[in-house]
C-alpha positions in Angstrom: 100.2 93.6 91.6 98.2 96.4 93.6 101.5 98.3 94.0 101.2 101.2 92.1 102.4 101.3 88.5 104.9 104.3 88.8 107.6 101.6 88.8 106.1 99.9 85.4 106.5 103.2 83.6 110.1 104.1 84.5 111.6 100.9 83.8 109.3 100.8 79.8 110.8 104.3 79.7 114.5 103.1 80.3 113.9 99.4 78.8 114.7 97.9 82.7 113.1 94.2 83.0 110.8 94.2 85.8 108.1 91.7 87.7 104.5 92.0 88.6 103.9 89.5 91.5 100.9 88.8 93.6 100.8 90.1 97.2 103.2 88.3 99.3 107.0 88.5 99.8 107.8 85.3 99.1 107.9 86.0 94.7 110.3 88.5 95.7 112.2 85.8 97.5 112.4 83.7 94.8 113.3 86.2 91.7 116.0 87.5 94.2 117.1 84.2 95.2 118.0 83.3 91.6 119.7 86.8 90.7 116.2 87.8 88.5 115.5 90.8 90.9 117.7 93.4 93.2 115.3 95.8 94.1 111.6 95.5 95.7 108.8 97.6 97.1 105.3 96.9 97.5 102.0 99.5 98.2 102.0 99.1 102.3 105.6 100.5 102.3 107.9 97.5 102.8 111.3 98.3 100.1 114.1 95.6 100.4 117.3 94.7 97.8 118.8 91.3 97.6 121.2 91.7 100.3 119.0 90.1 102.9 115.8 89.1 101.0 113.5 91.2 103.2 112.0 94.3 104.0 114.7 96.9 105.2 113.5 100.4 106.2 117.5 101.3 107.2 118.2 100.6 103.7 115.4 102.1 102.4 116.4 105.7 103.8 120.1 105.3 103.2 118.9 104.5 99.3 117.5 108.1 99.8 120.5 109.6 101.5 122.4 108.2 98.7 119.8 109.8 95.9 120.1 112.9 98.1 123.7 113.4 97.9 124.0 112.7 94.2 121.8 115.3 93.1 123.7 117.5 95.2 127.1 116.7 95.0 128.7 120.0 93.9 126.2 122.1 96.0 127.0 122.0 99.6 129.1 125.1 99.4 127.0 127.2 102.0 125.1 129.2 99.2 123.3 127.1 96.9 120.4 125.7 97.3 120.0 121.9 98.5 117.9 119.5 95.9 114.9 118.2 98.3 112.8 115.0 98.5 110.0 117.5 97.1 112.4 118.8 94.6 113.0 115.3 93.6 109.7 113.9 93.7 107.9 116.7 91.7 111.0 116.4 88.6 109.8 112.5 88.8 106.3 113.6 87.7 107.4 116.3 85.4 109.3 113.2 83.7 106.9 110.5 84.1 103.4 111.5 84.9 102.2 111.1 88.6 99.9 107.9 90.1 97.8 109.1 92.2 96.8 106.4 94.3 94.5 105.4 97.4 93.2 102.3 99.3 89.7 101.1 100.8 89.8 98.6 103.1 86.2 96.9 104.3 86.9 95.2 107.0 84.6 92.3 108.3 82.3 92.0 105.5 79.8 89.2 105.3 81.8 86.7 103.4 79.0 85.4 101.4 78.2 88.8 100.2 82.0 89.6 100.0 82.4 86.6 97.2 78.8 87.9 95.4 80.7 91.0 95.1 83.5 89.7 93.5 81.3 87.3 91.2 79.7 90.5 90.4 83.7 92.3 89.1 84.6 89.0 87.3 81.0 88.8 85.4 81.4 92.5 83.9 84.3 91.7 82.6 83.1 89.6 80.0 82.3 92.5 77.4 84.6 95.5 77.3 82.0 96.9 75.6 79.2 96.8 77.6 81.4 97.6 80.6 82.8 100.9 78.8 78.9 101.4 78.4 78.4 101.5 82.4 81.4 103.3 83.1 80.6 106.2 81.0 76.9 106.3 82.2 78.5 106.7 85.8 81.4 108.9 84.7 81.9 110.6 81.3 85.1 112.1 82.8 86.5 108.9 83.2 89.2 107.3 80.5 87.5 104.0 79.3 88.5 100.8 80.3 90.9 99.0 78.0 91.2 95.8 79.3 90.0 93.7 82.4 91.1 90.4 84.3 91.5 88.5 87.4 95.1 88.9 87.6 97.3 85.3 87.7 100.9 85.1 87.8 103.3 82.2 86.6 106.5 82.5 88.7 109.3 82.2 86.4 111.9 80.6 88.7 110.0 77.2 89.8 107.0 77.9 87.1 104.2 77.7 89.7 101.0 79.7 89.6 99.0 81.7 91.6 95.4 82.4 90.7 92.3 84.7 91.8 94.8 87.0 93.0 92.8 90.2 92.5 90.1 92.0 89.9 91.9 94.4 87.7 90.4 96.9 85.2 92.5 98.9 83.0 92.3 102.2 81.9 93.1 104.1 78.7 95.2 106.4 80.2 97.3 104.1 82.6 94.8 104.4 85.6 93.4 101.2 87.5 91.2 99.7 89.7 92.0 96.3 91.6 89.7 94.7 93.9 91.4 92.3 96.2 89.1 89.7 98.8 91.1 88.4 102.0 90.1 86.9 105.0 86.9 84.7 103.9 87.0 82.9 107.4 83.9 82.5 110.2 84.6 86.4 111.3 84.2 87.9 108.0 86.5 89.0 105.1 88.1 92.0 103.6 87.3 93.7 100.5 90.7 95.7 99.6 90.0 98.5 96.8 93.0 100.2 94.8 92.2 103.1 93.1 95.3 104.5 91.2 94.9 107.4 88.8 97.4 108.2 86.4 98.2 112.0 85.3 100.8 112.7 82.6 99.8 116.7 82.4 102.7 118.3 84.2 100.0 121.4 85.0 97.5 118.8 86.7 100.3 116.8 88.8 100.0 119.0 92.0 96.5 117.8 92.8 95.3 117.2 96.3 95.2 113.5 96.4 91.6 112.7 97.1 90.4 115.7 94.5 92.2 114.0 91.6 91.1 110.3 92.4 87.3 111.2 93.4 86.0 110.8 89.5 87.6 107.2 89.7 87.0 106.4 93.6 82.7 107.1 92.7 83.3 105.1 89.6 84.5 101.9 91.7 82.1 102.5 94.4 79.2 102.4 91.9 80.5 100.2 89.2 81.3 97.7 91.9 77.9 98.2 93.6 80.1 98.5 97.3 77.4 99.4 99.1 74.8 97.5 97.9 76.6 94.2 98.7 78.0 95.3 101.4 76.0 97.6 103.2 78.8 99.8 104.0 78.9 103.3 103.3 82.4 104.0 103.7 85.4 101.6 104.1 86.7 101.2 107.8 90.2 102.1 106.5 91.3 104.8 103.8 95.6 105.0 103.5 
C-alpha cells in the first residue's frame, strides 16, 4: 500500500489485474501461492516473481538485462546508439506521468503522542470538505484531496483482513500521502510518512526530486501537525 502508484497506472492503462496489499510479504505469498500474482515489488526495493516466493535482487537485474536487450535487439552493430536505463525510464514518464516519491521516517517517537498523532489523521478525515478547507489554507498549489481512509485489505485467497494498516489521503491529480505508525513498544514507535507526487506534464517530469515534492512534503508536515506532536523538527531518516 505505501509502494508508489506507478505500478497502479500502467496496469489501468493496459487493463492488467493487480493487488494493493498491506506491508508485509506474506500477501504476496499468498496471491502467488494460488497463481493470482507473478510479479512483486514493494517501496524499500525488494522485487520477486513466483518462482521462489521471495525477494530476488539476481532476478531483479536479469528482468533488466532482459528489458535492456529487447529495446535494443537490432542495435548492437558498433554504430548505433544503445537504449539506456535513463533512456528507458524517461520514455516511461513521457508515457505515464512520473511519481515522485519520498519517505520520513521518525524514529523513536513517544508512543502516546505517536497514536494522538494518528488520532489526529483519522479525525480529519471525517469531512472532505473541511479538510480541502485546511489544505488549501496551507497550500493553494496543492491538488485537493479527493478521498481519505485508513487503508484495510481483505485478502482474496483465505478472505482474512488486515486493518489500521496506514492513513491515506488522496489527491486529485493521483498524488498521496500515507502515514504509517510501527513500533508502539516500551522504546518508542515510528511514524513512517509517504509523500508521493504525481506529474503527468511531460515538460515538468525532470524535476529534482525534493523540488517537485516540497509543496506536498510542507503540506503533510503541517496538516499532520509533525512537529507539534512530536517535537521533531526533521525525521531521523529521509530515502
Amino acid at each position: 500500500m505505501p509502494t508508489s502508484a506507478a505500478l497502479d497506472v500502467v496496469a489501468k492503462s493496459l487493463n492488467l489485474k493487480f493487488f494493493e496489499v498491506p506491508t508485509g510479504w506474506k500477501f504476496f505469498g499468498n496471491l502467488m501461492d494460488a497463481g493470482m500474482c507473478s510479479v512483486c515489488g514493494e517501496e524499500s526495493f525488494g522485487t520477486g516473481s513466483d518462482h521462489i516466493r521471495e525477494k530476488d535482487g539476481i532476478w531483479a537485474v536479469l528482468a533488466w538485462m532482459s528489458i535492456l536487450a529487447h529495446k535494443n535487439k537490432g542495435n548492437i552493430d558498433g554504430n548505433a546508439k544503445l537504449v539506456s536505463v535513463e533512456d528507458i525510464v524517461r520514455q516511461h514518464w513521457a508515457t505515464y506521468g512520473r511519481h515522485y516519491y519520498t519517505r520520513y521516517d521518525y524514529e523513536n517517537v513517544d508512543a502516546g503522542k505517536a497514536k494522538e498523532l494518528m488520532e489526529h489523521l483519522v479525525k480529519l478525515q471525517s469531512s472532505i470538505p473541511e479538510v480541502n478547507k485546511i489544505v488549501k489554507g496551507i497550500r493553494s498549489d496543492v491538488a485537493s484531496v479527493a478521498s481519505a481512509d485508513e487503508f484495510e485489505y481483505k485478502d482474496p485467497v483465505d478472505g482474512s483482513i488486515s486493518k489500521h494498516q496506514g492513513i491515506r489521503y488522496l489527491f486529485e491529480d493521483g498524488s498521496r500521502l500515507v502515514f504509517r505508525l510501527s513500533g508502539t513498544g516500551s522504546e518508542g514507535a515510528t511514524i513512517r510518512l509517504y509523500i508521493e507526487q504525481y506529474e503527468k506534464d511531460a515538460s515538468k517530469t525532470g524535476r529534482e526530486s525534493q523540488e517537485a515534492l516540497s509543496p506536498l512534503v510542507d503540506l503533510a508536515l503541517k496538516l499532520s501537525k509533525m512537529e507539534e506532536f512530536t517535537g521533531r523538527s526533521a525525521p531521523t531518516v529521509i530515502t
